[in-house]
Structure formats: C-alpha cells, structure tokens
N, C-alpha and C positions, 0 to 999 in steps of 0.2 A: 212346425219344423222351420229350420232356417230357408231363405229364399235367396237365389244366386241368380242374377241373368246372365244370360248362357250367351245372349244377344243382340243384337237391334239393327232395323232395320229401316232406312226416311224413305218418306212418301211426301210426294207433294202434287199437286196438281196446278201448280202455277210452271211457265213457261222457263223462268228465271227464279231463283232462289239464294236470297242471300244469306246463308247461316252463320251465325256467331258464338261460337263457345268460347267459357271461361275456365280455363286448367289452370288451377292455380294462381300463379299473378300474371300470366298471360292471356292474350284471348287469341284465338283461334276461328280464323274468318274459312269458310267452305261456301265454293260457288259450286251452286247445282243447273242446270239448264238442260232443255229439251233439243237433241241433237238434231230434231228431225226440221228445227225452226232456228236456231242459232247455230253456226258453224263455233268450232274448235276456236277457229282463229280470232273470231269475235269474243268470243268468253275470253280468250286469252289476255285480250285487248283490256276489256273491261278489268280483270284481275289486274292489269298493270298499271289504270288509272287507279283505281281504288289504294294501289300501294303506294303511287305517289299522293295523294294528298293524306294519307295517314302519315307520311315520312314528314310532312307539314306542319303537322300539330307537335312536332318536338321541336322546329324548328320557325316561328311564326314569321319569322324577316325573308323567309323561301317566299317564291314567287309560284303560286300553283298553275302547274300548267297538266293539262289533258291529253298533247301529244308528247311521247317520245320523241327522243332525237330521231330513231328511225324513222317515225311517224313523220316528224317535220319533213325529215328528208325527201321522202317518196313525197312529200304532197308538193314540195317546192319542185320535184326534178322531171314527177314523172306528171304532176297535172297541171304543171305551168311550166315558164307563162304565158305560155301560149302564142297565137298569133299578138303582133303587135297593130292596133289598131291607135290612128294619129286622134289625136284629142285635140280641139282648141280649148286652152283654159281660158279663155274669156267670152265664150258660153255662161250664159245663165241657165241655171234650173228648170225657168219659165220656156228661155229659148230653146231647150232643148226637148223639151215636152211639148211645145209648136210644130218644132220641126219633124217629132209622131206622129201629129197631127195632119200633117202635110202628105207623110206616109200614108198611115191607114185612119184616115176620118172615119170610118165608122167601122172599127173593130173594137170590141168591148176598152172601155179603160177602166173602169169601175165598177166591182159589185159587192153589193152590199143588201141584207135582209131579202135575199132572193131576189130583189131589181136591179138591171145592170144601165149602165151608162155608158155612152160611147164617147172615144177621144172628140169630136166634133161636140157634141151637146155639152158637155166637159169644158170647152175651151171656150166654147159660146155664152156660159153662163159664168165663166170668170171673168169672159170681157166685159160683160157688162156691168157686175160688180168694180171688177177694177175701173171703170171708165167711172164710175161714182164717186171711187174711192179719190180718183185722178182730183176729181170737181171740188171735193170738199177739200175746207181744208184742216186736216187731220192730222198735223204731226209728221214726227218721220218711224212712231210704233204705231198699231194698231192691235186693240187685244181682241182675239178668240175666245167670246166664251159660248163654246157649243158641243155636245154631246160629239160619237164618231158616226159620222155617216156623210153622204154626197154633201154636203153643203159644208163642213169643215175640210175638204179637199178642195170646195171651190172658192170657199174663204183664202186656204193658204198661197193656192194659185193667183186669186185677183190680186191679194196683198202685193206678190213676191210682183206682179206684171202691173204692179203702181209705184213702185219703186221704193217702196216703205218695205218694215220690219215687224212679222208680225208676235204679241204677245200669247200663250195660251195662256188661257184661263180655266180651271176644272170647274164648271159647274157643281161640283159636289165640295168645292173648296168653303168654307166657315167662311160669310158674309166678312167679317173683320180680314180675315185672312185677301179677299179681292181688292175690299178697298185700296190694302196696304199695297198691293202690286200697279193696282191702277193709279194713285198716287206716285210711287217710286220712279214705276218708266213713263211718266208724264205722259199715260195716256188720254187721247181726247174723245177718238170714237173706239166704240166695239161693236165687231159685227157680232150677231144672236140672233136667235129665232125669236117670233114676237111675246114666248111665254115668259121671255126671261126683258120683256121694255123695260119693267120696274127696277129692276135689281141696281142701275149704275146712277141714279142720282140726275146731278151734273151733265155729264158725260152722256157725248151723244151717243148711240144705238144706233144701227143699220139693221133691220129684219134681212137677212141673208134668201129665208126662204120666198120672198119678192122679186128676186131678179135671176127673171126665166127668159127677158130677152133678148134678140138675136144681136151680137155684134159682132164689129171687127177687133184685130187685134190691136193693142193699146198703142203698138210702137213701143221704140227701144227707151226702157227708163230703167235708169242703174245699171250696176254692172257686175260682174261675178267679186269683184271685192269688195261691193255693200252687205251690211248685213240683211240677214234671210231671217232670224229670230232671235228671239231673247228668252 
C-alpha cells in the first residue's frame, strides 16, 4: 500500500544544533539548543550573527562584523571606558614589564609545559642575554629562530632591552625560505638553541638556552618609537 508520514520528529543530543534545510530554491537554517545550558538571549544572538554574515555573501565589498549596533552599543556605554588610568607613551614594552618586575618579583610571569617562571628569573635571564646582545656587534635586527616556550619570551625581551629589533624565524620554515629572510633584513646574529648551530651558515648564532645568569638591568636603550619587530 501507499506510505504517508503522518510526522517527524528531531532529536539530537549535541548542546547546539545547526540545521539546514533546502525548500526548494531556498534553504532554511533552524537553531536547536539546549535551554538548560544556553539562554534565549544567546541563541538569539548567535541567530543574528549568522544572518549577518550570510547577508555578506551577496554583497562581498560589506564589511563583516559580529556585533550589532545594539551590541556595539552596550559594549561601548555600558562596559567602558571605564576609569581613566594616565599612560606615559614613552614607556617601553621592556620598561614596563621592569616596572612588574619591581611590583611583584616573584609572582609567576610564565608558564609553559607545566613549569612556571617568575617576573624576577624572567628578567634576570633577559638581562643577561641582552647584555651579550649589548657586546656583540649585531646589527640593528636580530632573528629568532626558536620553537614557543621560556627562552623565545626571554629572547624577545633581551632583543627589545638591547635596543635592537627582533626578526622571527619559524623553525619549521623551508631552509631556502630563512635564508631569504636572513639575507633581506641583513641579519647577523640569531639567537637558537644549540640544535639548530648548523642551520645559519655565515651568521652568528647565540645558544639562548646558555644564559641562566644573574644580572642587572641593561639600562635605558631605545625608545617606544624604535622598532620592536619585523
């Protein structure tokens, strides 16, 4: 016999559901969500980003944006801006991670693969890279080539508190592809860890993970409108 459905009925067991039906030559977008974990007002939200950037794709010279005008609004009235706190702009980056330093020397400033680092050790093991950096003479770049962890943070600190600019380098970068950088921004050292001595030819190398000890700080060199990187 012939077969009718009489009905249907969704099921899903995800928290959020984005359903897409095709009627014809339209399609048909249905949010499903679990009320007990998303409010109203959030789905609602989400529904009215999702409609602005589909409004997007007929019109590609549109500029996509995430909040509403409402949205903007309450964020600019009701969450700022807040107290006004004075800024010197001729603060350095350096100098103002000293002056945390000053604060709280030993509250964590670093952690990474479960070992943490504190603003003092932090500071201590950039000065004395930077005071190498200071010695040699190396240009006004200096490239990074080193994985993420403590010693690419205390790389970018000694650089920025030696009054140079520093270059990254991805270690996962195609050997042609560093040469070409290390070339371009006429660089002369790169700090590394000592797996990576071979890789730069020419061009001196600094092992990073060598300088563990104590200094002071380097003193004022550069200023907030030198460059910080390339």
């Amino acid at each position: 016999g012939n077969m009718r459905i009489l009905g249907a009925r969704e099921k899903t067991d995800y928290p959020l559901t984005l359903l897409v039906y095709e009627i014809g030559a339209e399609l048909v977008l249905s949010l499903r969500y679990d009320k007990n974990l998303i409010s109203s007002d959030h789905a609602r939200r989400l529904v009215d980003q999702i409609q602005r950037i589909l409004s997007c794709l007929s019109n590609p010279s549109m500029e996509i944006t995430l909040l509403s005008v409402a949205e903007r609004e309450l964020l600019l009235k009701e969450f700022g801006p807040g107290k006004v706190v004075p800024f010197d702009t001729t603060k350095t980056l350096h100098g103002l991670f000293e002056d945390q330093v000053l604060k709280s020397p030993d509250s964590t400033a670093l952690v990474f693969a479960r070992q943490e680092m504190s603003y003092r050790e932090l500071n201590e093991r950039a000065n004395a890279l930077a005071n190498k950096l200071v010695d040699m003479n190396c240009g006004q770049f200096v490239g990074l080539y080193l994985e993420r962890g403590f010693e690419m943070v205390i790389s970018i600190l000694a650089v920025l508190k030696s009054g140079k600019a520093y270059v990254p380098i991805s270690p996962n970068y195609p050997q042609q592809r560093t040469d070409f950088i290390l070339e371009d921004a006429g660089i002369q050292v790169v700090l590394a860890t000592s797996e990576y001595a071979d890789t730069f030819g020419s061009v001196g190398v600094v092992d990073v993970s060598g300088f563990k000890d104590r200094s002071e700080n380097v003193g004022s060199l550069g200023s907030s409108c030198d460059l910080a990187y390339v």
